[in-house]
C-alpha positions in Angstrom: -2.3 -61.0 25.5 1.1 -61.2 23.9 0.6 -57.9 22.6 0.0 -56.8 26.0 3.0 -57.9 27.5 5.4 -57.1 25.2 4.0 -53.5 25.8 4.5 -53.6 29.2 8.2 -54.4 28.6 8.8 -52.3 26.5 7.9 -49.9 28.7 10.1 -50.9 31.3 12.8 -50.9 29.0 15.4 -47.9 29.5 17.0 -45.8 26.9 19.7 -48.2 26.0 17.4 -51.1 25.4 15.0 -49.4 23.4 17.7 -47.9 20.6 19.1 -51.5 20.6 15.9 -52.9 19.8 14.7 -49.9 17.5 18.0 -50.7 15.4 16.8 -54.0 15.2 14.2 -52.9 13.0 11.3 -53.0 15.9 9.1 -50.5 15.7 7.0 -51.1 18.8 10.3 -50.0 20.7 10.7 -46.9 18.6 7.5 -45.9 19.2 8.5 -46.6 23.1 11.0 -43.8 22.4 8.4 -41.4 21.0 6.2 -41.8 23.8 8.5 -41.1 26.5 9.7 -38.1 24.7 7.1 -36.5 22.4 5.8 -34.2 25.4 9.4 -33.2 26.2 10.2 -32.5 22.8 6.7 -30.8 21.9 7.2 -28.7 24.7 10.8 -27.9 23.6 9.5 -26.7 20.1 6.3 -24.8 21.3 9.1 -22.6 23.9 11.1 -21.9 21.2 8.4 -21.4 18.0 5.3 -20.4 19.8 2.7 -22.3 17.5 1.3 -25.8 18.7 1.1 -26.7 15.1 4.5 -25.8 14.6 5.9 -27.3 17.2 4.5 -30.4 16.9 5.2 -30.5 13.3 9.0 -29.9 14.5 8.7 -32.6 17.1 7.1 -35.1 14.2 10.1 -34.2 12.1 13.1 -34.8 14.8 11.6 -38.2 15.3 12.0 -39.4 11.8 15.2 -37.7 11.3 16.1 -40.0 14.8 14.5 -43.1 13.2 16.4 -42.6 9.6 19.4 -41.8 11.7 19.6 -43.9 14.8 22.7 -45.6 13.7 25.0 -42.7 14.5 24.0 -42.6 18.1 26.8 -43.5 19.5 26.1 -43.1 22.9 22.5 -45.1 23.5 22.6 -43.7 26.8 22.3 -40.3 25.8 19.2 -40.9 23.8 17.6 -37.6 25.1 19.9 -35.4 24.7 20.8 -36.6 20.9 16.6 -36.0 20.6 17.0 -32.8 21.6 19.8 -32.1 19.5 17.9 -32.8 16.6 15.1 -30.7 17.9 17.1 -27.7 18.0 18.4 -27.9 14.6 15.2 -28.4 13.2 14.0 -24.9 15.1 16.8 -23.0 13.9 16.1 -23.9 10.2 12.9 -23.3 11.1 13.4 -19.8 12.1 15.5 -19.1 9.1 12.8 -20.0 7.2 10.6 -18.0 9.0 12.6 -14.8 8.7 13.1 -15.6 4.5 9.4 -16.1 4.1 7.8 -12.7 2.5 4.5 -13.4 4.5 3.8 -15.6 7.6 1.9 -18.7 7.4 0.8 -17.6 3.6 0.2 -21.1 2.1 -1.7 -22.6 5.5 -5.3 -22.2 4.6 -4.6 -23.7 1.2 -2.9 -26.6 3.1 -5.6 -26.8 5.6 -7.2 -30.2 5.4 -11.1 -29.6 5.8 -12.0 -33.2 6.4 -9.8 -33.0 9.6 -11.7 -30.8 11.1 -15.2 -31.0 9.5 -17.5 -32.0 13.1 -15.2 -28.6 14.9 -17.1 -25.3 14.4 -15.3 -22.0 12.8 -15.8 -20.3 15.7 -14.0 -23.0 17.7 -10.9 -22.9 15.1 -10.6 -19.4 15.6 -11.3 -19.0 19.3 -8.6 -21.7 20.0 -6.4 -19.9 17.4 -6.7 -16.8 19.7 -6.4 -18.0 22.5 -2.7 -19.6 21.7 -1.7 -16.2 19.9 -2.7 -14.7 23.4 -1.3 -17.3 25.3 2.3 -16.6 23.2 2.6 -13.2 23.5 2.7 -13.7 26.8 5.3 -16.5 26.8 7.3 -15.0 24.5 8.4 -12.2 26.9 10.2 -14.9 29.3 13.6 -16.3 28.8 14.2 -19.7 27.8 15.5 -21.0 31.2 11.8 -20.5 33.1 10.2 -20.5 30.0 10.5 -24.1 29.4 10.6 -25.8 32.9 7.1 -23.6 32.8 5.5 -25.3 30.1 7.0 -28.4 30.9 5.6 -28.2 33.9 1.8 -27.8 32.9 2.3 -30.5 30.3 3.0 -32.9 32.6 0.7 -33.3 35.4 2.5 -30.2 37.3 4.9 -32.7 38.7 8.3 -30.8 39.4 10.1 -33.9 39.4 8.6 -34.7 36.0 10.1 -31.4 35.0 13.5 -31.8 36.9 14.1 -35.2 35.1 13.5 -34.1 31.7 15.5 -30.9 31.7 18.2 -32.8 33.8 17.6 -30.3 36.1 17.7 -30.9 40.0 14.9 -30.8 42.1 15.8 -27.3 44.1 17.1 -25.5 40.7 13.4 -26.4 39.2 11.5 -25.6 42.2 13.8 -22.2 41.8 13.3 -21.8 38.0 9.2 -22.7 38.5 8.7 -19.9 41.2 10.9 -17.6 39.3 8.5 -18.5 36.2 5.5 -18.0 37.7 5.9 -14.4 38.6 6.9 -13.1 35.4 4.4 -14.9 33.9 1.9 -13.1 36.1 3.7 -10.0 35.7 3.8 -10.7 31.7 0.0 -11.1 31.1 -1.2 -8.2 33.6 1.4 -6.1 31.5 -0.1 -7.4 28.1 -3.8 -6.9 29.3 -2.8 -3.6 30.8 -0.9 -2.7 27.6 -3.7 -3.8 25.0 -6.8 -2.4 27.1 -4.5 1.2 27.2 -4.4 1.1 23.1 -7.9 -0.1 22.9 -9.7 2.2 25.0 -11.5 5.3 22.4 -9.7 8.3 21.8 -10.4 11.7 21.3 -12.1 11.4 17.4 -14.1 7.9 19.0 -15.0 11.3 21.9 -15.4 14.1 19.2 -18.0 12.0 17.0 -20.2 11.0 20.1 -19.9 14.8 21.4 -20.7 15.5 17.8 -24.1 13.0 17.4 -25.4 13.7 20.6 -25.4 17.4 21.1 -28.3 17.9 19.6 -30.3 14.9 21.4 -32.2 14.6 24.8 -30.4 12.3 27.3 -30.4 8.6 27.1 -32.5 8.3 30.9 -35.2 11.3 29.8 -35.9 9.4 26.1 -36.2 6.3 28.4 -39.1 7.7 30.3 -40.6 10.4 28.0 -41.2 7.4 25.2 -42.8 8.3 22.3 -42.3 12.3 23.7 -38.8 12.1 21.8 -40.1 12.3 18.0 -41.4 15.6 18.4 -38.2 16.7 20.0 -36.5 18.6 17.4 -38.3 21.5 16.7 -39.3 21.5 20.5 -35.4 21.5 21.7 -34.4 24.4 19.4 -37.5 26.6 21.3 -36.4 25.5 24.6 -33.0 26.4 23.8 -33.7 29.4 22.7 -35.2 30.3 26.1 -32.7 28.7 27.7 -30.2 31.3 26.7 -32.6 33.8 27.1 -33.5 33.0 30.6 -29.8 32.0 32.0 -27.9 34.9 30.4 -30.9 37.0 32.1 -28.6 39.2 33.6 -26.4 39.4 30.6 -29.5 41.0 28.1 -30.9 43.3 31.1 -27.5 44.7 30.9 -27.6 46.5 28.0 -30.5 47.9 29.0 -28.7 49.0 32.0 -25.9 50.7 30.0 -28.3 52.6 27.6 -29.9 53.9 31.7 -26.5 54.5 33.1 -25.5 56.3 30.3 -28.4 58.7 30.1 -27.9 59.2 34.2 -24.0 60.2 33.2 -23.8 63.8 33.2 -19.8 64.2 32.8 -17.7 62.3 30.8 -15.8 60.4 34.2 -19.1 59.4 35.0 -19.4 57.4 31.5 -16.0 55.8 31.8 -17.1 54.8 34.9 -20.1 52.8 33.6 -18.2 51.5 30.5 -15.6 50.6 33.0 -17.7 48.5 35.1 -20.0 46.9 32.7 -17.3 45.6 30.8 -16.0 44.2 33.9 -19.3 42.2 34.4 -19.6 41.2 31.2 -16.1 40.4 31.1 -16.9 37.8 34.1 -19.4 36.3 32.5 -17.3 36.1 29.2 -14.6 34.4 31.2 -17.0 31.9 32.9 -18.5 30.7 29.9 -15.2 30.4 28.2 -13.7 28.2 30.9 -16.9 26.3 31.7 -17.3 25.4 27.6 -13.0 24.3 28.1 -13.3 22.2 30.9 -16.2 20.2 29.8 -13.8 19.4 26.7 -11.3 18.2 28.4 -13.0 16.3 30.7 -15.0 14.3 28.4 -11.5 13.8 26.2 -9.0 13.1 29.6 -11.2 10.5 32.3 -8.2 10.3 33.7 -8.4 13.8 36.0 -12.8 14.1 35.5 -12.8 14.3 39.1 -10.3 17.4 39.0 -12.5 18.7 36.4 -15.0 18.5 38.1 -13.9 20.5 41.0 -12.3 23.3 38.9 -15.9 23.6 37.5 -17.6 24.5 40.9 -14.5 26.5 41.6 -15.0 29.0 38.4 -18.5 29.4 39.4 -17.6 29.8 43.2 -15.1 32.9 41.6 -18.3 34.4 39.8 -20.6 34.7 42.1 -17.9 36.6 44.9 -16.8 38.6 41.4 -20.4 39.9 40.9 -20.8 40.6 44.4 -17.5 42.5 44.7 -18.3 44.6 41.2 -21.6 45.2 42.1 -20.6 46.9 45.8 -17.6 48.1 44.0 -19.7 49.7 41.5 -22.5 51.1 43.8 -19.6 53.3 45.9 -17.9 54.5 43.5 -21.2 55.4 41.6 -22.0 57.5 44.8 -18.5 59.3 45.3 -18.2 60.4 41.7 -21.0 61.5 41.5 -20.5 63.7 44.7 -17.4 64.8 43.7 -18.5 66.0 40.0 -20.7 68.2 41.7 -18.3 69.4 42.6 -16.1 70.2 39.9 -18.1 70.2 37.3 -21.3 71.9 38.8 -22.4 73.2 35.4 -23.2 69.5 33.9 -26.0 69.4 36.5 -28.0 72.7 35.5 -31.1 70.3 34.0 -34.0 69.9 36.1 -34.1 66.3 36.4 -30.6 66.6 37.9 -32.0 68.6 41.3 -31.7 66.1 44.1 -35.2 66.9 44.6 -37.1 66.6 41.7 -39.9 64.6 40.8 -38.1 63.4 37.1 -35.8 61.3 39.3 -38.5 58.8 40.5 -42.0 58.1 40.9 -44.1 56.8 43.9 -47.7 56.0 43.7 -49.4 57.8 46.1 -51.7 55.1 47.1 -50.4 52.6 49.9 -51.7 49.7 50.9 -50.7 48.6 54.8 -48.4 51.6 54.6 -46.0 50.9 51.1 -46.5 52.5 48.2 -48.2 50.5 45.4 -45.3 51.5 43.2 -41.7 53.0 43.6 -39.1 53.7 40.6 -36.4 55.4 40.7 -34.7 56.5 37.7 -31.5 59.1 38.7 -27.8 58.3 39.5 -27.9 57.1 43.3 -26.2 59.8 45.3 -25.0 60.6 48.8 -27.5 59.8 51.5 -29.0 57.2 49.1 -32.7 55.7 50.0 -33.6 52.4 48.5 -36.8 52.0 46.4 -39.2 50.7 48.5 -43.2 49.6 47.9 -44.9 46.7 46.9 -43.2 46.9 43.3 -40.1 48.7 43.3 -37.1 49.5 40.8 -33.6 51.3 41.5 -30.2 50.7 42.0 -31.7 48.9 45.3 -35.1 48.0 45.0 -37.1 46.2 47.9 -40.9 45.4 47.4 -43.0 43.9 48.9 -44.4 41.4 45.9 -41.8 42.8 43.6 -38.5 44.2 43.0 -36.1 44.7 40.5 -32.6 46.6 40.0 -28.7 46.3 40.5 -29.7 45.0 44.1 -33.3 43.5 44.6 -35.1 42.0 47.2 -38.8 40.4 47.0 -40.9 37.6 47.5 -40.0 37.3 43.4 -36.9 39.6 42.7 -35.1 40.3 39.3 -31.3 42.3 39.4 -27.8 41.6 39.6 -27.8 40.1 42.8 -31.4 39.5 43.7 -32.9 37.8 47.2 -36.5 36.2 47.7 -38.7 33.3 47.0 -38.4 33.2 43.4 -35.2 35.1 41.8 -33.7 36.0 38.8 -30.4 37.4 38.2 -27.2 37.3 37.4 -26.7 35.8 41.2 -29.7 34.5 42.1 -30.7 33.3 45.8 -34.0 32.1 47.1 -36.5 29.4 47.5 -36.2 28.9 43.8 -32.8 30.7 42.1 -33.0 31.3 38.7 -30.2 33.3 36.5 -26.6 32.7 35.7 -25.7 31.3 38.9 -29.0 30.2 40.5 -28.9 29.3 44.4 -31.7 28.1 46.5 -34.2 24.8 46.9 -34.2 24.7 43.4 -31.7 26.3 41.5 -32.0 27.0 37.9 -29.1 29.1 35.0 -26.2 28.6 33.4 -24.9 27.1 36.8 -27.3 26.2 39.4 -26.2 25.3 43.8 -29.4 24.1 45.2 -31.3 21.4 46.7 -32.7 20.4 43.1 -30.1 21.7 40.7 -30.8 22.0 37.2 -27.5 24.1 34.9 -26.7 24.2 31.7 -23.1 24.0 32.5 -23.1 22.8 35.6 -25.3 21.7 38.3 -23.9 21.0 42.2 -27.4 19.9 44.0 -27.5 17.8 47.3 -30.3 15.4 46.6 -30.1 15.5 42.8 -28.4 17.6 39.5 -28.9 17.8 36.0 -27.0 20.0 33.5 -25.6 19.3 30.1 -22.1 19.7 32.1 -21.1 18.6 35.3 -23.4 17.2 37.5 -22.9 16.7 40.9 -25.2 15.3 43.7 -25.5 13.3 46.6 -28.2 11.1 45.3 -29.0 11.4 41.5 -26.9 13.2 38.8 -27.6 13.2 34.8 -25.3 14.7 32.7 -22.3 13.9 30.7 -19.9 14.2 33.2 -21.7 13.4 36.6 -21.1 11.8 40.0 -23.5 10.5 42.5 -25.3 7.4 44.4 -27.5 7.2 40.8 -25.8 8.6 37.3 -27.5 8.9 34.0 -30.4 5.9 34.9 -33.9 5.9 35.0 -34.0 6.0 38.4 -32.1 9.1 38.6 -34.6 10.5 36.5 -37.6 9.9 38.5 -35.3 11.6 41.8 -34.5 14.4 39.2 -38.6 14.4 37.9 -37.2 15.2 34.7 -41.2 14.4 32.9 -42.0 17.1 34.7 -39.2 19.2 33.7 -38.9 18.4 30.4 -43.3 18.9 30.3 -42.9 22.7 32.0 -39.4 24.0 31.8 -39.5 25.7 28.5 -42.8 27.9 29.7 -41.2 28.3 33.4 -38.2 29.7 31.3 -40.1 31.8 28.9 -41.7 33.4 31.9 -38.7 34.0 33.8 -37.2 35.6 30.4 -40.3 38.1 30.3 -39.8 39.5 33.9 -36.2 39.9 33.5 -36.2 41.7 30.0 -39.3 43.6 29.6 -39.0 45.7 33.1 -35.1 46.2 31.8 -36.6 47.6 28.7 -38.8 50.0 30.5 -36.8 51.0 33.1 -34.2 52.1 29.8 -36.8 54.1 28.0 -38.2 55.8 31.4 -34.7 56.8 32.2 -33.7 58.5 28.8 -37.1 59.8 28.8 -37.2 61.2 31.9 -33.5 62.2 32.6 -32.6 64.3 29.2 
């Protein structure tokens, strides 16, 4: 019980009684001293070093030099600030030593003592370890005067007049200096965790080598419901691409069929300028389009930061194609009609063959049978010309072609329509608008091309549907998108696969697209051969 009490008195001893008593030789009353001041000290050491190790190895150290020393105190009533005297001799040598060393805490593993710590995991060493390095960086950016009060503070109990009689501070200036502390040290860490997520996000080779890896690959939701459908992928992919092209760049391939037509209509050689002319304009478009549809998709998978901007300048370019194609193809249409008129006129001996009489039978054919008064057939292979008539029968071909089943040419209109521009129920084309639009720019329920605006959307470089979109570009819907950049309710899930019914897509598309690719190229191929046969 002794023990006890002298305990207790010793603890309601003051400064001045303890270093009398610790000169004495006691011991018990020196280690009074290190109680009282250890945390103050500790705390001192950690502010300025920013190890807990360290600074309690510094601590350890001032209170020995004290107890070897003690007898040049000459003021007992200053014990605390002779402490910390001591204390912030022992950091700056520390420091100097730090700066001399060639490598940073170089011998502590071989100084580690393993018995210490044998019942704490690894993991536990080196989670704690982090979480002071982390806690230090964040310290370290605040000055010394709310740096320590800080610490102090948290060390003790949070008691600010703890803090103020330590640091001999009053109890305003700590309240001042706590407050102050506490807002940078907010600011600090959201600037460190701002900082370090910044330089740890992935940057463009992280991008480039995913790009890379996954261009040839199905997408993550369609592998998720077509199962064991993905190891026969390969070979299937490079046939569907294949027709992809084919059928999305439709317009592109009938084209040149077109030319090798115009050209053999083209009886002077303004006329054939004026067909180079515009079909390099078109194909000029398109050239463009893909050009900034492939750029954009770069930079939006490499910059997040404007994907929405992106995205927007994507519908934009395809919102520019589609009035381009309709402008070139008016364009194109009139002036076909007043040059030729005015040749005739000035050049009336280019026009001496007999395919070239406005009347004759070389410059189309219509079947004579009808059925509910249309022709079974209608083709028309001459240069349109004033007073112009549109092809018109249940199949029909021209410049403008309307039929009743089907219809194809520069302008066609049918329950299934192939041309440039092209209106119906099922279209193909360059610009194609119906019930299901199919072609570079497909528009309708279901749209289907390069780009696709429709109910359903499904582009290769973008797809801008209102319940659902998939495209290997942008994607944008209302309810489910897949794609690498998307936006909607549902993006790149399984559920947005089911909305999408991308089984049954992935089950049918490559036949649906090989068919679309047969009505678009073969009647482009015959309507060529017809015309050079027929008109020279």
């Amino acid at each position: 019980m002794s023990i006890f009490r002298r305990k207790k008195s010793f603890t309601e001893m003051n400064d001045v009684n303890l270093v009398i008593s610790s000169l004495g030789g006691d011991r018990d009353a020196f280690c009074q001293i290190v109680s009282r001041y250890q945390n103050l000290l500790c705390s001192l050491a950690y502010s300025s070093v920013g190890d807990v190790k360290h600074s309690e190895d510094i601590a350890q150290e001032t209170f020995i030099e004290a107890w070897k020393s003690l007898d040049s105190l000459k003021e007992p009533a200053k014990l605390k600030s002779w402490l910390c005297g001591i204390l912030r001799f022992k950091v700056s040598r520390y420091r100097r030593k730090e700066n001399t060393q060639p490598i940073k805490n170089a011998s502590e593993f071989e100084e580690h003592n393993v018995e210490e710590n044998h019942f704490q995991p690894m993991d536990d060493l080196a989670i704690r370890e982090q979480e002071q390095n982390l806690l230090w960086k964040t310290l370290d950016q605040m000055d010394d005067t709310y740096r320590e009060p800080l610490i102090l503070f948290y060390r003790e109990q949070q008691s600010v007049e703890r803090v103020a009689t330590e640091l001999d501070l009053s109890l305003d200036t700590t309240k001042q200096r706590l407050s102050r502390g506490r807002k940078l040290l907010k600011r600090a860490m959201i600037s460190f965790v701002e900082d370090t997520l910044s330089k740890s996000k992935p940057g463009v080779d992280f991008t480039a080598s995913v790009i890379s890896a996954i261009s040839l690959l199905s997408p993550p939701a369609k592998a998720a419901l077509l199962g064991t459908s993905a190891a026969k992928g390969g070979s299937m992919f490079k046939i569907s691409s294949i027709l992809v092209v084919l059928a999305s760049f439709s317009g592109v391939v009938s084209s040149y069929f077109g030319v090798k037509a115009a050209l053999s209509q083209s009886r002077t050689t303004r006329e054939k300028k004026q067909v180079i002319l515009y079909v390099s304009a078109f194909f000029i478009s398109v050239i463009v389009y893909v050009i900034a549809n492939i750029v954009l998709k770069r930079f939006a998978l490499l910059s997040t930061d404007n994907i929405y901007l992106y995205s927007l300048a994507s519908q934009l370019i395809v919102l520019a194609f589609i009035l381009s194609n309709f402008y070139l193809f008016y364009r194109m249409f009139k002036q076909i009609i007043l040059v030729r008129m005015q040749e005739r006129i000035l050049n009336p001996g280019a026009f001496h063959r007999q395919s070239d009489q406005k009347d004759s039978s070389l410059r189309e054919y219509k079947s004579k049978i009808k059925l509910f008064g249309a022709p079974l057939f209608h083709f028309q292979f001459g240069t349109p010309e004033d007073n112009y008539k549109p092809a018109y029968a249940w199949v029909a071909g021209g410049s403008k072609a309307y039929g009743l089943l089907f219809a194809w040419g520069g302008l066609a209109v049918a329950p299934i329509s192939v041309g440039i521009v092209s209106f119906g129920i099922v279209t193909v084309g360059s610009i194609g608008i119906g019930l299901i639009g199919i072609g570079t720019v497909g528009i309708g329920l279901v749209g289907m091309g390069a780009s696709a605006i429709a109910y359903k959307a499904y582009g290769a470089f973008s797809a801008l549907g209102w319940e659902s979109a998939l495209s290997n570009g942008f994607s944008i819907a209302n309810d489910a998108a897949i794609g690498p950049i998307a936006h909607a309710n549902l993006t790149n899930t399984k559920e947005a696969a089911e909305i999408i019914n991308l089984a049954f897509v992935d089950q049918s598309h490559q036949w649906f697209l090989a068919f679309i690719a047969v009505i678009i190229i073969i009647p482009a191929v015959w309507h060529s051969y017809k015309v050079q046969q027929r008109m020279q």
